[in-house]
C-alpha positions in Angstrom: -20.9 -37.7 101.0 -19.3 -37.5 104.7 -20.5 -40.2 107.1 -22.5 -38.3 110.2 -20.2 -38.7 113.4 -23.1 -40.1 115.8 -20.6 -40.2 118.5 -17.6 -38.2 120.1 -15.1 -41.1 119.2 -11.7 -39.8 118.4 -8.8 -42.3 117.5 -7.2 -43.3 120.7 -10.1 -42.3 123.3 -11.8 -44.6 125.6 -15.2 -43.7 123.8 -14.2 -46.8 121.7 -15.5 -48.9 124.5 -18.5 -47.6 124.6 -19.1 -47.7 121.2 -18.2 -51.4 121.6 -20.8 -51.4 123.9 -23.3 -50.0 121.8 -22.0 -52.6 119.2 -22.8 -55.3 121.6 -26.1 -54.3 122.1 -26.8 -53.5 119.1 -26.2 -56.7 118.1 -28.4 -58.4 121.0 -31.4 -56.4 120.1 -31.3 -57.3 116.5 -31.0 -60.4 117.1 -33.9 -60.3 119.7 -36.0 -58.3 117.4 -35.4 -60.7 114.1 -35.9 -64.4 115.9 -39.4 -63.0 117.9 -40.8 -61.2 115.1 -39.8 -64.4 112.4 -42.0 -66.4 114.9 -44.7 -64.1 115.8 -45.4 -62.9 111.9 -45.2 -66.0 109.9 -41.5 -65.4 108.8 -40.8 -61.8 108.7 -37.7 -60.8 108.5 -37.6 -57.2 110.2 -33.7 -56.2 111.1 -32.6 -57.3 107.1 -34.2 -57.5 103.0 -31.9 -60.3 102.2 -34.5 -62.7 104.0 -37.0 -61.1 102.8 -36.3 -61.5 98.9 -35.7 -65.0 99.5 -39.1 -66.0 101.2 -41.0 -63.9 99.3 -40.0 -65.8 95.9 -40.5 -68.9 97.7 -43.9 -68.0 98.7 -44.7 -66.9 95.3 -44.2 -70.4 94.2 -45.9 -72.1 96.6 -48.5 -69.8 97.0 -48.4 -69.1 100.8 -49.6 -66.6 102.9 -47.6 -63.5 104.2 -47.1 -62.0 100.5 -47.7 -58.4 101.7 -46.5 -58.1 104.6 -42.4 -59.4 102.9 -43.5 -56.9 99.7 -44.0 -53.8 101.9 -40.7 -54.7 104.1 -38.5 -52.9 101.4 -40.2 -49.4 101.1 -40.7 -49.4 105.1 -36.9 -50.1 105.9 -36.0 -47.8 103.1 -38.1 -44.7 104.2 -36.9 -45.6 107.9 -33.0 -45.9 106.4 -34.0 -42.4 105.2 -35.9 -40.7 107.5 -32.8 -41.6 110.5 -30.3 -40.2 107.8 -32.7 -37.2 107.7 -32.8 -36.7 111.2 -29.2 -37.1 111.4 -28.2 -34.6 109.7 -31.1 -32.0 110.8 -29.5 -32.5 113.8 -25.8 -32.1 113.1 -26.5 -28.8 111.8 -28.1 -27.9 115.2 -25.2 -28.8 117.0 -26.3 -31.7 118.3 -25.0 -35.5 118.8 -27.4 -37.1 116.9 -26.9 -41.0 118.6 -29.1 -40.6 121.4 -31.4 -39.1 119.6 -32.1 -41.7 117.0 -31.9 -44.7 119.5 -34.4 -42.7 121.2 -36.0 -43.2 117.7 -35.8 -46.9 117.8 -37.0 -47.0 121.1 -40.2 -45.5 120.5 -40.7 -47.6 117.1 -40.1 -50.7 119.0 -42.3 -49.4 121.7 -44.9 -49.3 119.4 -44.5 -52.1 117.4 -44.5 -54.1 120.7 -47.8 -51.8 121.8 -49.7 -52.9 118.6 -48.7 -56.4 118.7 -50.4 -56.6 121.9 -53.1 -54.3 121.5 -54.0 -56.2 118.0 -53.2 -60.2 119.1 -54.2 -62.1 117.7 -53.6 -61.0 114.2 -55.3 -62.9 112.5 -53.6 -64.0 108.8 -50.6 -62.7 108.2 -51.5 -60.2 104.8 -54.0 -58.9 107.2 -53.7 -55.2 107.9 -53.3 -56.2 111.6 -50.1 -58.3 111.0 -48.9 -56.3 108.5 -48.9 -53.0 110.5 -47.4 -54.7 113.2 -45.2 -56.3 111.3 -44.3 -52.8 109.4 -43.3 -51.0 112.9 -40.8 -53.8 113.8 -38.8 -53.0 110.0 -39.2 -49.8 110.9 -37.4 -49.8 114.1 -34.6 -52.5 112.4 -34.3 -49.8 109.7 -33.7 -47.4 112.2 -30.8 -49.9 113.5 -29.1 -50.5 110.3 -29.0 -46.4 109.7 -27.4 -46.2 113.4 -24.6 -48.5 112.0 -23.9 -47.5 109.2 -23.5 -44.0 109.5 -21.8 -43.4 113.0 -20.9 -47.3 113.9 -19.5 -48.1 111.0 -15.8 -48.7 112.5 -17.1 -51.7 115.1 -19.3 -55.2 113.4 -22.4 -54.9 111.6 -25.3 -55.5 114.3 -27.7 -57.0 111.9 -26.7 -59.6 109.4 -24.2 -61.6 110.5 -22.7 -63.1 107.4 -19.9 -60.8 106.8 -18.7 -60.9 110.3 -18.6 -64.5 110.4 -17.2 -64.7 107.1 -14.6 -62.0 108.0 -13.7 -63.6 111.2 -13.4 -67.4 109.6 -10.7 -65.4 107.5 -8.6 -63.9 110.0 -8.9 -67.4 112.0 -7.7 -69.3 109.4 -4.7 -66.9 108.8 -4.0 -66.4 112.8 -3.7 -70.7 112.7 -1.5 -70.1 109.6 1.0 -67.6 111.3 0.1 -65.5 109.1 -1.0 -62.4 111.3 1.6 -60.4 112.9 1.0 -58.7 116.2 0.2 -55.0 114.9 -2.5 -56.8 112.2 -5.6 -54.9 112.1 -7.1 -58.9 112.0 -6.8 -58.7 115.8 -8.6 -55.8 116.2 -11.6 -56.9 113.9 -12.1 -60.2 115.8 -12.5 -58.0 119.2 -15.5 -56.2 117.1 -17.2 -59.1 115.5 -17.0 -62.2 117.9 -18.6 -60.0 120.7 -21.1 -59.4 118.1 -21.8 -62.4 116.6 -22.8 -64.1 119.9 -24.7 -61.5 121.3 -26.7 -61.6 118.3 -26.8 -65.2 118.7 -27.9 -64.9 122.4 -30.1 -62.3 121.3 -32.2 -65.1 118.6 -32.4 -67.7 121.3 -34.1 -65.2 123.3 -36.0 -64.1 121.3 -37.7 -67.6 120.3 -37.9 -68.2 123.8 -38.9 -65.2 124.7 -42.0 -64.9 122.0 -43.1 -68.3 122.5 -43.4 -67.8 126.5 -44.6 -64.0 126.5 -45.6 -63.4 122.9 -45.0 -59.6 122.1 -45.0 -58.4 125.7 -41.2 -59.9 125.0 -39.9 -57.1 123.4 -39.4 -55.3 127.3 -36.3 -57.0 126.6 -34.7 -55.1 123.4 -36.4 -51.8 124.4 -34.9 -51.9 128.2 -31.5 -52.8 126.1 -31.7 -50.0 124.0 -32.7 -47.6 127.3 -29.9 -48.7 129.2 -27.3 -47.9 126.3 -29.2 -44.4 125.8 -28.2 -44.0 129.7 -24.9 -45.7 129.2 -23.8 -42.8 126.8 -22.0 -39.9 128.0 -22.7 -38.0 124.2 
């Protein structure tokens, strides 16, 4: 299956800086989103599963609260991988660039899960229906992220689970200190993508701890005027 071109990049063109851009971003908002919802919805995990998994089996055990809310985070951020690839490709066969479009998308889902969050505060426990809509809007709009990247920004650093960019770029480090990387090594080029990256992301969590903890959900003006300034950003 051919990956969706969500941009006009051609090898060689400046777009690559503004996909680099987008990258950055990208990678800020998740980052944002993750850190501000973990705090706000007792440990929800919105812009990855992996998290997920792992807290849900722990909670199992100790028989804590917030069960439903990690159980429903798979079927939302799959039907939200689905839906954007959906949309993607609707739009592709209309002709049309389809990245503005679906981080138009993820604006609106972040707009509403930051709407709800106010709207419904407090929320009460967290497998309420309250916390767990809320929280189901914010995997949503993460979903909607990870779709974005995988299927036209594939070529820069994963925005939303940082592992294998830090793992990748610990590997290239140690064999740049070895001498092992000559100049045309593609090394080079990954460690422009993914350090960027990796500390927006990082900038992005501290934010967004700060940023819940002083503002609660009215926070998330943050990530959504991100995302509207990259929608105006693009030329495609």
């Amino acid at each position: 299956m051919a990956r969706i071109s969500l941009s006009s990049h051609r090898p060689g063109s400046p777009r690559i800086d503004a996909d680099l851009l987008a990258g950055i971003g990208l990678a800020f908002v998740a980052g944002f989103v993750d850190a501000a919802a973990f705090i706000a919805l007792a440990g929800l995990f919105t812009a990855h599963v992996t998290g997920n998994f792992v807290l849900l089996g722990a909670e199992l055990v100790s028989t804590s609260t917030g069960v439903v809310a990690k159980l429903l985070a798979l079927p939302a951020f799959v039907a939200a991988v689905a839906a954007t690839r959906l949309i993607a490709l609707a739009l592709e066969r209309r002709g049309m660039a389809p990245l503005r479009w679906l981080l138009g998308l993820e604006i609106a889902l972040l707009a509403a899960f930051w709407a709800a969050g106010l709207a419904l505060s407090p929320l009460g426990s967290p497998d309420g229906a309250a916390a767990v809509t809320v929280g189901m809007l914010g995997v949503g709009a993460m979903g909607v992220q990870n779709a974005i990247g995988r299927l036209g920004l594939a070529h820069l650093a994963a925005t939303t689970v940082m592992t294998v960019n830090v793992t990748q770029a610990v590997i290239d480090l140690v064999d740049w200190a070895r001498g092992a990387v000559p100049p045309d090594d593609p090394a080079k080029g990954r460690m422009r993508r993914m350090l960027p990256a990796v500390l927006a992301f990082a900038i992005g969590a501290l934010a967004g701890a700060f940023g819940v903890a002083a503002f609660s959900f009215g926070c998330l003006v943050v990530p959504i005027a991100a995302l509207v300034g990259l929608v105006l950003l693009r030329g495609d």
